[in-house]
PDB file as gemmi writes it, atoms N, CA and C in Angstrom:
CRYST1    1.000    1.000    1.000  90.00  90.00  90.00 P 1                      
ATOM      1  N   UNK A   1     126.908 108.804 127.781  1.00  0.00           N  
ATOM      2  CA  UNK A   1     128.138 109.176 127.115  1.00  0.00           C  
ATOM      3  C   UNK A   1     129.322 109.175 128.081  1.00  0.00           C  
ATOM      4  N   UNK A   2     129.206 109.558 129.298  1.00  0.00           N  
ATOM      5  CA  UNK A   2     130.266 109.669 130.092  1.00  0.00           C  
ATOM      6  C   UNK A   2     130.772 108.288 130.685  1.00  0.00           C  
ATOM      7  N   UNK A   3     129.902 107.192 130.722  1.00  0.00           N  
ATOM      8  CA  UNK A   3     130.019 105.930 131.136  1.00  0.00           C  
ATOM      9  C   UNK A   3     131.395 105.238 130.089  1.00  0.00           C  
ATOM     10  N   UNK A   4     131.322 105.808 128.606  1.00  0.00           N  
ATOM     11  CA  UNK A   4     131.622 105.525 128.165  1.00  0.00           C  
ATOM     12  C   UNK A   4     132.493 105.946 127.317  1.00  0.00           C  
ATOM     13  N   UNK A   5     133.179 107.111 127.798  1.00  0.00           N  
ATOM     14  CA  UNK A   5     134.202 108.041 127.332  1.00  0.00           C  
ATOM     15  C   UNK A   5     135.871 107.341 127.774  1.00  0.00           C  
ATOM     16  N   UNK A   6     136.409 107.162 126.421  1.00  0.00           N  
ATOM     17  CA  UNK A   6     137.707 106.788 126.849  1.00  0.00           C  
ATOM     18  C   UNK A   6     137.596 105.725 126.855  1.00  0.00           C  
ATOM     19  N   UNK A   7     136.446 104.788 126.326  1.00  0.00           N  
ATOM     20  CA  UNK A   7     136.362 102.883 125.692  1.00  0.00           C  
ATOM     21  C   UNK A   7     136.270 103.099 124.565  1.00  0.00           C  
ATOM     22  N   UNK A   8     136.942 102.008 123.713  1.00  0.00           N  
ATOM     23  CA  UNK A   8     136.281 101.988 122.694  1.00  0.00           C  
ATOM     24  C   UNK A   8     134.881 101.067 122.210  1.00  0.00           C  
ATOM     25  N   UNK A   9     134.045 101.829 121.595  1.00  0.00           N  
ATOM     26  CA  UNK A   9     132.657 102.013 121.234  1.00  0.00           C  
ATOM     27  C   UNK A   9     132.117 101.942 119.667  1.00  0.00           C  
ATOM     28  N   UNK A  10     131.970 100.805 119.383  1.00  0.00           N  
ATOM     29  CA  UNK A  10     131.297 100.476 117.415  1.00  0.00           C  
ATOM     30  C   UNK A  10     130.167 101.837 117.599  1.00  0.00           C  
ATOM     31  N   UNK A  11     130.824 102.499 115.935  1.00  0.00           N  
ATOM     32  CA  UNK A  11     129.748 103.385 115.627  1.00  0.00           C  
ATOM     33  C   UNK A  11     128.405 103.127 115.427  1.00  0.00           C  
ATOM     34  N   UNK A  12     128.448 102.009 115.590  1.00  0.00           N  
ATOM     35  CA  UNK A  12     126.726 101.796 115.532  1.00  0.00           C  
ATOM     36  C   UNK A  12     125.883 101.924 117.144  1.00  0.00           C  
ATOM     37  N   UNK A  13     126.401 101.804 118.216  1.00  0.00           N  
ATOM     38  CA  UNK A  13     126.387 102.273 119.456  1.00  0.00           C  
ATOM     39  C   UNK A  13     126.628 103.687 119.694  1.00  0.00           C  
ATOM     40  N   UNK A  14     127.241 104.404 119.154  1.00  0.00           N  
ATOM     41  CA  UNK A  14     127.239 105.663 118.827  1.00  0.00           C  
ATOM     42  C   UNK A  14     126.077 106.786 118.297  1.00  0.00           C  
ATOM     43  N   UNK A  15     125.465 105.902 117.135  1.00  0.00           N  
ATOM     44  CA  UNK A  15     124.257 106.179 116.562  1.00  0.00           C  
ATOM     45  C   UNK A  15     123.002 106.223 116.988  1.00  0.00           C  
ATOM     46  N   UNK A  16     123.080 105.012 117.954  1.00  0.00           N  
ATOM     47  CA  UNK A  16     122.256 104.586 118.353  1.00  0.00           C  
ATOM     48  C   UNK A  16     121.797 105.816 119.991  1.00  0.00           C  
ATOM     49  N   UNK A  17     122.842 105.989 120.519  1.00  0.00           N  
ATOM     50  CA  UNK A  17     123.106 107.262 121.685  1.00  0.00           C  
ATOM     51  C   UNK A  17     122.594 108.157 120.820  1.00  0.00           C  
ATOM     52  N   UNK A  18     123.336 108.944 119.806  1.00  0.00           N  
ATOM     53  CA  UNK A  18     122.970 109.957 119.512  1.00  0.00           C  
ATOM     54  C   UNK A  18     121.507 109.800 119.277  1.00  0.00           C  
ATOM     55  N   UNK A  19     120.681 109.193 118.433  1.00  0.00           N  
ATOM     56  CA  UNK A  19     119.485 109.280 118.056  1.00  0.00           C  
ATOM     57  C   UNK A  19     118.747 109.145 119.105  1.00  0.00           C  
ATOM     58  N   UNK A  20     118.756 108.204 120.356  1.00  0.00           N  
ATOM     59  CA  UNK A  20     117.800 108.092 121.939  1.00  0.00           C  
ATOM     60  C   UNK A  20     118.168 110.218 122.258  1.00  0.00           C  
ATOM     61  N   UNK A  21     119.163 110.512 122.318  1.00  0.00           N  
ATOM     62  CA  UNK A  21     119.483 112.006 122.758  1.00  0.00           C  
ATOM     63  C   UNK A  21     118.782 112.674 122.229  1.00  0.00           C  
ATOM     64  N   UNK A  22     118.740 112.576 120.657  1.00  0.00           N  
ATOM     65  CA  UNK A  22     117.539 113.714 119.730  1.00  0.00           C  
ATOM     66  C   UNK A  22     116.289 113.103 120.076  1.00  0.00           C  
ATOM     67  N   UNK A  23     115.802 112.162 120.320  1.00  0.00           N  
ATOM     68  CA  UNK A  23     114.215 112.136 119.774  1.00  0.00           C  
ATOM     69  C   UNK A  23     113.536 111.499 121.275  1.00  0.00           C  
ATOM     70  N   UNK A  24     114.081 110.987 122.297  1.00  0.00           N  
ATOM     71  CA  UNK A  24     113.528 111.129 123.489  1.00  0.00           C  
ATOM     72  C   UNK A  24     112.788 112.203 123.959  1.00  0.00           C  
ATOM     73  N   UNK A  25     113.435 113.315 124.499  1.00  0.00           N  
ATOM     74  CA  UNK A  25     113.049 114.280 124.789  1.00  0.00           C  
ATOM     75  C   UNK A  25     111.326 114.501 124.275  1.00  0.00           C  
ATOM     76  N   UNK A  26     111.422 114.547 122.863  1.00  0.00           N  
ATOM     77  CA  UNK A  26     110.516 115.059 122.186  1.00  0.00           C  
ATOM     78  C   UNK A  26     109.527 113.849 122.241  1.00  0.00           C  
ATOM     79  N   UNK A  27     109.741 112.766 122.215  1.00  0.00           N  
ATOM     80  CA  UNK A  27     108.771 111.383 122.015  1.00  0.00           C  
ATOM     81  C   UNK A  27     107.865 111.749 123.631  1.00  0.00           C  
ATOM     82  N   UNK A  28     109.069 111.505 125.072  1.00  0.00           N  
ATOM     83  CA  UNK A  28     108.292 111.984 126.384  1.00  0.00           C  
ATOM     84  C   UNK A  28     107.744 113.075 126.201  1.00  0.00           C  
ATOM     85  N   UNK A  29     107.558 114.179 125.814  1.00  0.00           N  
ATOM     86  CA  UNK A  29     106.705 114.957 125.911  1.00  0.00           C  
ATOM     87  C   UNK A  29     105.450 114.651 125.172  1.00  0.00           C  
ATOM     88  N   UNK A  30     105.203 113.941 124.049  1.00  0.00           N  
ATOM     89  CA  UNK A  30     104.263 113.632 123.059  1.00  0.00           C  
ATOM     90  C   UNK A  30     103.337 113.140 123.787  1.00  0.00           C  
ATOM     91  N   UNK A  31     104.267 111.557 124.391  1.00  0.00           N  
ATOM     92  CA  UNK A  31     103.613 110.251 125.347  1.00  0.00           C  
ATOM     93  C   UNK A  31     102.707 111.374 126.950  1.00  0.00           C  
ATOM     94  N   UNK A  32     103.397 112.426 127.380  1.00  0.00           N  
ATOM     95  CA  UNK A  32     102.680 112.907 128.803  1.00  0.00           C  
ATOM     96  C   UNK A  32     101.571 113.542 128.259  1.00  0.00           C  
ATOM     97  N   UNK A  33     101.710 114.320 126.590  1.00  0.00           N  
ATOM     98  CA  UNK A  33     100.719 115.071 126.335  1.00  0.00           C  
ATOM     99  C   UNK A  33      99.250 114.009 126.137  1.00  0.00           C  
ATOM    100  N   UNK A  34      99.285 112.608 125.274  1.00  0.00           N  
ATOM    101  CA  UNK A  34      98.809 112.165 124.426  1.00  0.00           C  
ATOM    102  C   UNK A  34      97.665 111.336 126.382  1.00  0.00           C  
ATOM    103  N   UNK A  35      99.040 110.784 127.260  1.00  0.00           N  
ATOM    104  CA  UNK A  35      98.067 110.357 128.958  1.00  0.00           C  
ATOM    105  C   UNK A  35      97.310 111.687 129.129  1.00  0.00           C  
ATOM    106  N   UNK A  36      97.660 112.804 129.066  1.00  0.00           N  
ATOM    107  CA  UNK A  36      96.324 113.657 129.668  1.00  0.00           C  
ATOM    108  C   UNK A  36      95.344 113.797 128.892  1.00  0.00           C  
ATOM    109  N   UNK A  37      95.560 113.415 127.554  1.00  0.00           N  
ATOM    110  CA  UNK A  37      93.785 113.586 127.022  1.00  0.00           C  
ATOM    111  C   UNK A  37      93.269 112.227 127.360  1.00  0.00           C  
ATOM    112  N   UNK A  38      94.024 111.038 127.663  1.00  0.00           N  
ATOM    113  CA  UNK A  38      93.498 109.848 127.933  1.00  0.00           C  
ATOM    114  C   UNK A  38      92.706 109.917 129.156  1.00  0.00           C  
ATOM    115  N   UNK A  39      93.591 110.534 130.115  1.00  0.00           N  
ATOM    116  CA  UNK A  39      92.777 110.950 131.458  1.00  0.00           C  
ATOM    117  C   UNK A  39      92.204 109.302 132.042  1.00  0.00           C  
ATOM    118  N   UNK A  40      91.288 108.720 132.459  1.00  0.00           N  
ATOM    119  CA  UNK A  40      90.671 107.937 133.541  1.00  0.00           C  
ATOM    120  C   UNK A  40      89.929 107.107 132.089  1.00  0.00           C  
ATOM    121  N   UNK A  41      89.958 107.223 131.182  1.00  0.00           N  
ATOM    122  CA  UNK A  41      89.376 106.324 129.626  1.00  0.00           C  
ATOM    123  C   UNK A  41      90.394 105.238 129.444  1.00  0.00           C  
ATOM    124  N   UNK A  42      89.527 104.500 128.820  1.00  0.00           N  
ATOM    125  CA  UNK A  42      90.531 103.036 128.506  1.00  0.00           C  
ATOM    126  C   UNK A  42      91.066 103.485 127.236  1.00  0.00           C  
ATOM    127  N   UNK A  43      90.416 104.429 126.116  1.00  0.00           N  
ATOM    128  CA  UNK A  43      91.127 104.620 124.511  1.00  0.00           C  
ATOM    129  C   UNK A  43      90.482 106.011 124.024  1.00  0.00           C  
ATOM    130  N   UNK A  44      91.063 106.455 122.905  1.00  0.00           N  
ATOM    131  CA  UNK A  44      90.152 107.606 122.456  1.00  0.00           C  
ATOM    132  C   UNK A  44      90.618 107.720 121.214  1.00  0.00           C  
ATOM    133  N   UNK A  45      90.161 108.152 120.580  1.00  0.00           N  
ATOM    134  CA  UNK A  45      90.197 108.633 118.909  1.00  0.00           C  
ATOM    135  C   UNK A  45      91.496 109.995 118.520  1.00  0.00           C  
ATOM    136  N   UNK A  46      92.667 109.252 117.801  1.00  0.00           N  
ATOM    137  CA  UNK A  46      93.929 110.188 117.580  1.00  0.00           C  
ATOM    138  C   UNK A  46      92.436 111.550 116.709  1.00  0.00           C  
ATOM    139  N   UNK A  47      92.220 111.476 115.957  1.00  0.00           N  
ATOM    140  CA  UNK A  47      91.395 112.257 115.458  1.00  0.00           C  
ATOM    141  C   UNK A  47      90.007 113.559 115.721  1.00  0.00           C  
ATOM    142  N   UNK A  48      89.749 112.773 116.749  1.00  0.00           N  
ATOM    143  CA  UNK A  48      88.765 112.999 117.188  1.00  0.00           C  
ATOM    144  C   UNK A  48      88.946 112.772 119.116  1.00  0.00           C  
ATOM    145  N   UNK A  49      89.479 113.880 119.531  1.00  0.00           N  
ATOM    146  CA  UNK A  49      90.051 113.062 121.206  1.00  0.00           C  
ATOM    147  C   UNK A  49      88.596 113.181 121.789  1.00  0.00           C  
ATOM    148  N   UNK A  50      87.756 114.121 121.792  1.00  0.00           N  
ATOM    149  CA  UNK A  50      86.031 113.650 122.631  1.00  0.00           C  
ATOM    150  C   UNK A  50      85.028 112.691 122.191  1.00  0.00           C  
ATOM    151  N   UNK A  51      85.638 112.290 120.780  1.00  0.00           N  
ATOM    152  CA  UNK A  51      84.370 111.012 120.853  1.00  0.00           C  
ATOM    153  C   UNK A  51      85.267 109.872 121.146  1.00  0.00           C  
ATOM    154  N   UNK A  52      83.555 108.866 122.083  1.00  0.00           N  
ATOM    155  CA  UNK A  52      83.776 107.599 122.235  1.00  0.00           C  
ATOM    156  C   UNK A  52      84.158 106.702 121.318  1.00  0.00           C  
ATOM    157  N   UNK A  53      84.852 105.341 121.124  1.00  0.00           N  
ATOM    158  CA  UNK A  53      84.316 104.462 120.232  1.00  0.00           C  
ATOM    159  C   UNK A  53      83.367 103.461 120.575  1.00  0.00           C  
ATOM    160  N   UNK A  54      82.380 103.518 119.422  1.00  0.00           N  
ATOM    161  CA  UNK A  54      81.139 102.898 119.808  1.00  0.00           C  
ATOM    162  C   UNK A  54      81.100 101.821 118.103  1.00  0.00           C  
ATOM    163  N   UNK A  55      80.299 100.876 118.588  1.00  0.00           N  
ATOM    164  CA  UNK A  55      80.152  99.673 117.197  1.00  0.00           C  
ATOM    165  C   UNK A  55      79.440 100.144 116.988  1.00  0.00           C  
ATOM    166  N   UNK A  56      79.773 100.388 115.416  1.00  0.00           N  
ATOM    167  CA  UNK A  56      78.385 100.772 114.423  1.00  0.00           C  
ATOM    168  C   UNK A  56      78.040 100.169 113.397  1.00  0.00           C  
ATOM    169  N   UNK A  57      77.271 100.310 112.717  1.00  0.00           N  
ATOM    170  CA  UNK A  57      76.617  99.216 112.112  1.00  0.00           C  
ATOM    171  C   UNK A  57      77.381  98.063 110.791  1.00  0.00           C  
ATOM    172  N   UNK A  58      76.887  97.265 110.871  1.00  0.00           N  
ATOM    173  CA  UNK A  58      77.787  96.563 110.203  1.00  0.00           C  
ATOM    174  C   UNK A  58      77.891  97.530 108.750  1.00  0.00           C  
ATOM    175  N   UNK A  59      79.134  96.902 107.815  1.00  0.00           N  
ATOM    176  CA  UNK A  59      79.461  97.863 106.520  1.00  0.00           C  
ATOM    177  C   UNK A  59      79.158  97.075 105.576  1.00  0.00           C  
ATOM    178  N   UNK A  60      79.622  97.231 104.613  1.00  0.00           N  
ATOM    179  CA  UNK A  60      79.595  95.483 103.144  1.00  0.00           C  
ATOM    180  C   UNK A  60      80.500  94.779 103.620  1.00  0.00           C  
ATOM    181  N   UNK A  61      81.795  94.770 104.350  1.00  0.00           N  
ATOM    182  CA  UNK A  61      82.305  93.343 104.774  1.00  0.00           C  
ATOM    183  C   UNK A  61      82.234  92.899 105.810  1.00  0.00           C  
ATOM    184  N   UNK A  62      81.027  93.617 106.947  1.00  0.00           N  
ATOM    185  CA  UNK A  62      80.561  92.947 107.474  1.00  0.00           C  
ATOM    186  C   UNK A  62      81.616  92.711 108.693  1.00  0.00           C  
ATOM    187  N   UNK A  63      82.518  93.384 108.947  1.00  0.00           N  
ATOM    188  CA  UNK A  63      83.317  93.309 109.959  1.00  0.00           C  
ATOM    189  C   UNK A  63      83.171  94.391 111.154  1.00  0.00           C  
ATOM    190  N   UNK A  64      81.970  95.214 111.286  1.00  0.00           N  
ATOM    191  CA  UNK A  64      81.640  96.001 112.392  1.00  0.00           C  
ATOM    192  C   UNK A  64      82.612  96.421 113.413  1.00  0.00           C  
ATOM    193  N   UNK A  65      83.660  97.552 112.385  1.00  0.00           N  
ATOM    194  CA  UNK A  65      84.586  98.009 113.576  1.00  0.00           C  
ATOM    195  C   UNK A  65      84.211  98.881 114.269  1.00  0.00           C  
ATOM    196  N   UNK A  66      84.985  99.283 115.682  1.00  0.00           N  
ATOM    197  CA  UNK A  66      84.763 100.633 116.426  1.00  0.00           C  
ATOM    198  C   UNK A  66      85.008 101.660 115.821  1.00  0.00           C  
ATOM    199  N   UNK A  67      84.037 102.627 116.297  1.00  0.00           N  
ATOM    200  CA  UNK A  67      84.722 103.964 115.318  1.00  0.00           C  
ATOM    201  C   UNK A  67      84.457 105.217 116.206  1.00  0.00           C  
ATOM    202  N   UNK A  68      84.947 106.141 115.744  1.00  0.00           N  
ATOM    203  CA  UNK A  68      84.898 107.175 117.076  1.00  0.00           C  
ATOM    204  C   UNK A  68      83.167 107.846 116.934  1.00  0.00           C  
ATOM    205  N   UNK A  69      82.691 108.527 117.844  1.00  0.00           N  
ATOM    206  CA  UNK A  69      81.179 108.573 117.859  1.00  0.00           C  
ATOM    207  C   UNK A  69      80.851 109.241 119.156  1.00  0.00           C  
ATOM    208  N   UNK A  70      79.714 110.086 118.823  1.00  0.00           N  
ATOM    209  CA  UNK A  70      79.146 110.954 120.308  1.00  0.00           C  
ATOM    210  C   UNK A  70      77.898 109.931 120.428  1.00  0.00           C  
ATOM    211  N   UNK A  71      77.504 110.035 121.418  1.00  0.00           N  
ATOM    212  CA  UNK A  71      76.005 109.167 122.213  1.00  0.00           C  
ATOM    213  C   UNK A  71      75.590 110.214 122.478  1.00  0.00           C  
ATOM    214  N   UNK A  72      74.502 110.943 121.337  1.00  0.00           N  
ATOM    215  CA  UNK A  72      73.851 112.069 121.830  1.00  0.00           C  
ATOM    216  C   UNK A  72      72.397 111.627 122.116  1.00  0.00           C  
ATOM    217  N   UNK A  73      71.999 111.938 123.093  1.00  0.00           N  
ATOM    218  CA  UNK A  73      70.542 111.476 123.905  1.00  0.00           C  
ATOM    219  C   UNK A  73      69.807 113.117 123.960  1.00  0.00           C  
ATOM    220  N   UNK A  74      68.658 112.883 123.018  1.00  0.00           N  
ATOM    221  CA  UNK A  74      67.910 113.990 122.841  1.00  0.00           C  
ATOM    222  C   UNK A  74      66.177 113.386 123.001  1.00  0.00           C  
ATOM    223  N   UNK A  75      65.325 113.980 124.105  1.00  0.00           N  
ATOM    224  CA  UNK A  75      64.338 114.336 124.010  1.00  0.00           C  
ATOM    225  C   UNK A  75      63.675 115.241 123.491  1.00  0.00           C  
ATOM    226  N   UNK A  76      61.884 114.184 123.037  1.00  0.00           N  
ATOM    227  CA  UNK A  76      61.198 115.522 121.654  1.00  0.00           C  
ATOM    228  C   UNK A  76      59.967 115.535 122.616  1.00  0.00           C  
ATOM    229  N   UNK A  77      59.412 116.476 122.261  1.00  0.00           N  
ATOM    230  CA  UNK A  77      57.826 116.040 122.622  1.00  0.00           C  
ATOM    231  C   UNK A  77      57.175 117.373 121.367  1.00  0.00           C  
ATOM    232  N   UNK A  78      56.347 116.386 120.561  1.00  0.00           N  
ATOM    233  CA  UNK A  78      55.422 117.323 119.936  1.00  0.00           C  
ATOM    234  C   UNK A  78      56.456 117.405 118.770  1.00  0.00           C  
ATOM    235  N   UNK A  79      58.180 116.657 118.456  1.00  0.00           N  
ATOM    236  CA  UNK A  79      58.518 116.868 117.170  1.00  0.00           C  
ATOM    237  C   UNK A  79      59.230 118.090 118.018  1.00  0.00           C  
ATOM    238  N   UNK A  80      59.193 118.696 119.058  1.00  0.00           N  
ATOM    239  CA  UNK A  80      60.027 119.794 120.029  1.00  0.00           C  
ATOM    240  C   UNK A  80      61.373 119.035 120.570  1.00  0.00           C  
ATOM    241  N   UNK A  81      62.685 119.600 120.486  1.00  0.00           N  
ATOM    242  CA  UNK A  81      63.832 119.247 121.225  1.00  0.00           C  
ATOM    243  C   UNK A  81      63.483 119.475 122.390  1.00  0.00           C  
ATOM    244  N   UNK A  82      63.400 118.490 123.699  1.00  0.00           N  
ATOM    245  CA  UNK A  82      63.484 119.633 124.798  1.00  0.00           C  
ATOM    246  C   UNK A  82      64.400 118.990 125.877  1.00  0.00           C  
ATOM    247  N   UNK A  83      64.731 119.461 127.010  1.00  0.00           N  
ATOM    248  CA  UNK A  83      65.893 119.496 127.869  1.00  0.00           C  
ATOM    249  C   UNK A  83      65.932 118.928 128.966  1.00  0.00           C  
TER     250      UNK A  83                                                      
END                                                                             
């Protein structure tokens, strides 16, 4: 704004300032919150931020997308959960 105080300036450049002023702020904070659940991962689930996406089985059209999903690895013995 100060770069440009005392030129004249189309209100649509005007609009355009004002609206980067309101919704920056708030967008960078979203974007720093949204990198720390990303953390050292290539992607993660808006829904679901601890599960992986993993391919699961094909559907009726047959287009086998990723979908968010835990890889739970459980040993039995005897029909027993054990650890």
């Amino acid at each position: 704004d100060q770069a440009l105080e005392g030129k004249p300036v189309s209100k649509k450049v005007k609009q355009k300032l004002n609206y980067a002023r309101r919704n920056w702020p708030s967008k960078l904070a979203e974007y720093a919150e949204k990198e720390a659940v990303l953390g050292s991962r290539n992607s993660y689930s808006k829904t679901d931020p601890q599960a992986t996406f993993m391919r699961m089985k094909d559907d009726h059209m047959l287009n086998g997308q990723l979908k968010p999903a835990y890889n739970w690895q459980i040993s039995t013995s005897n029909q027993f959960i054990v650890n």
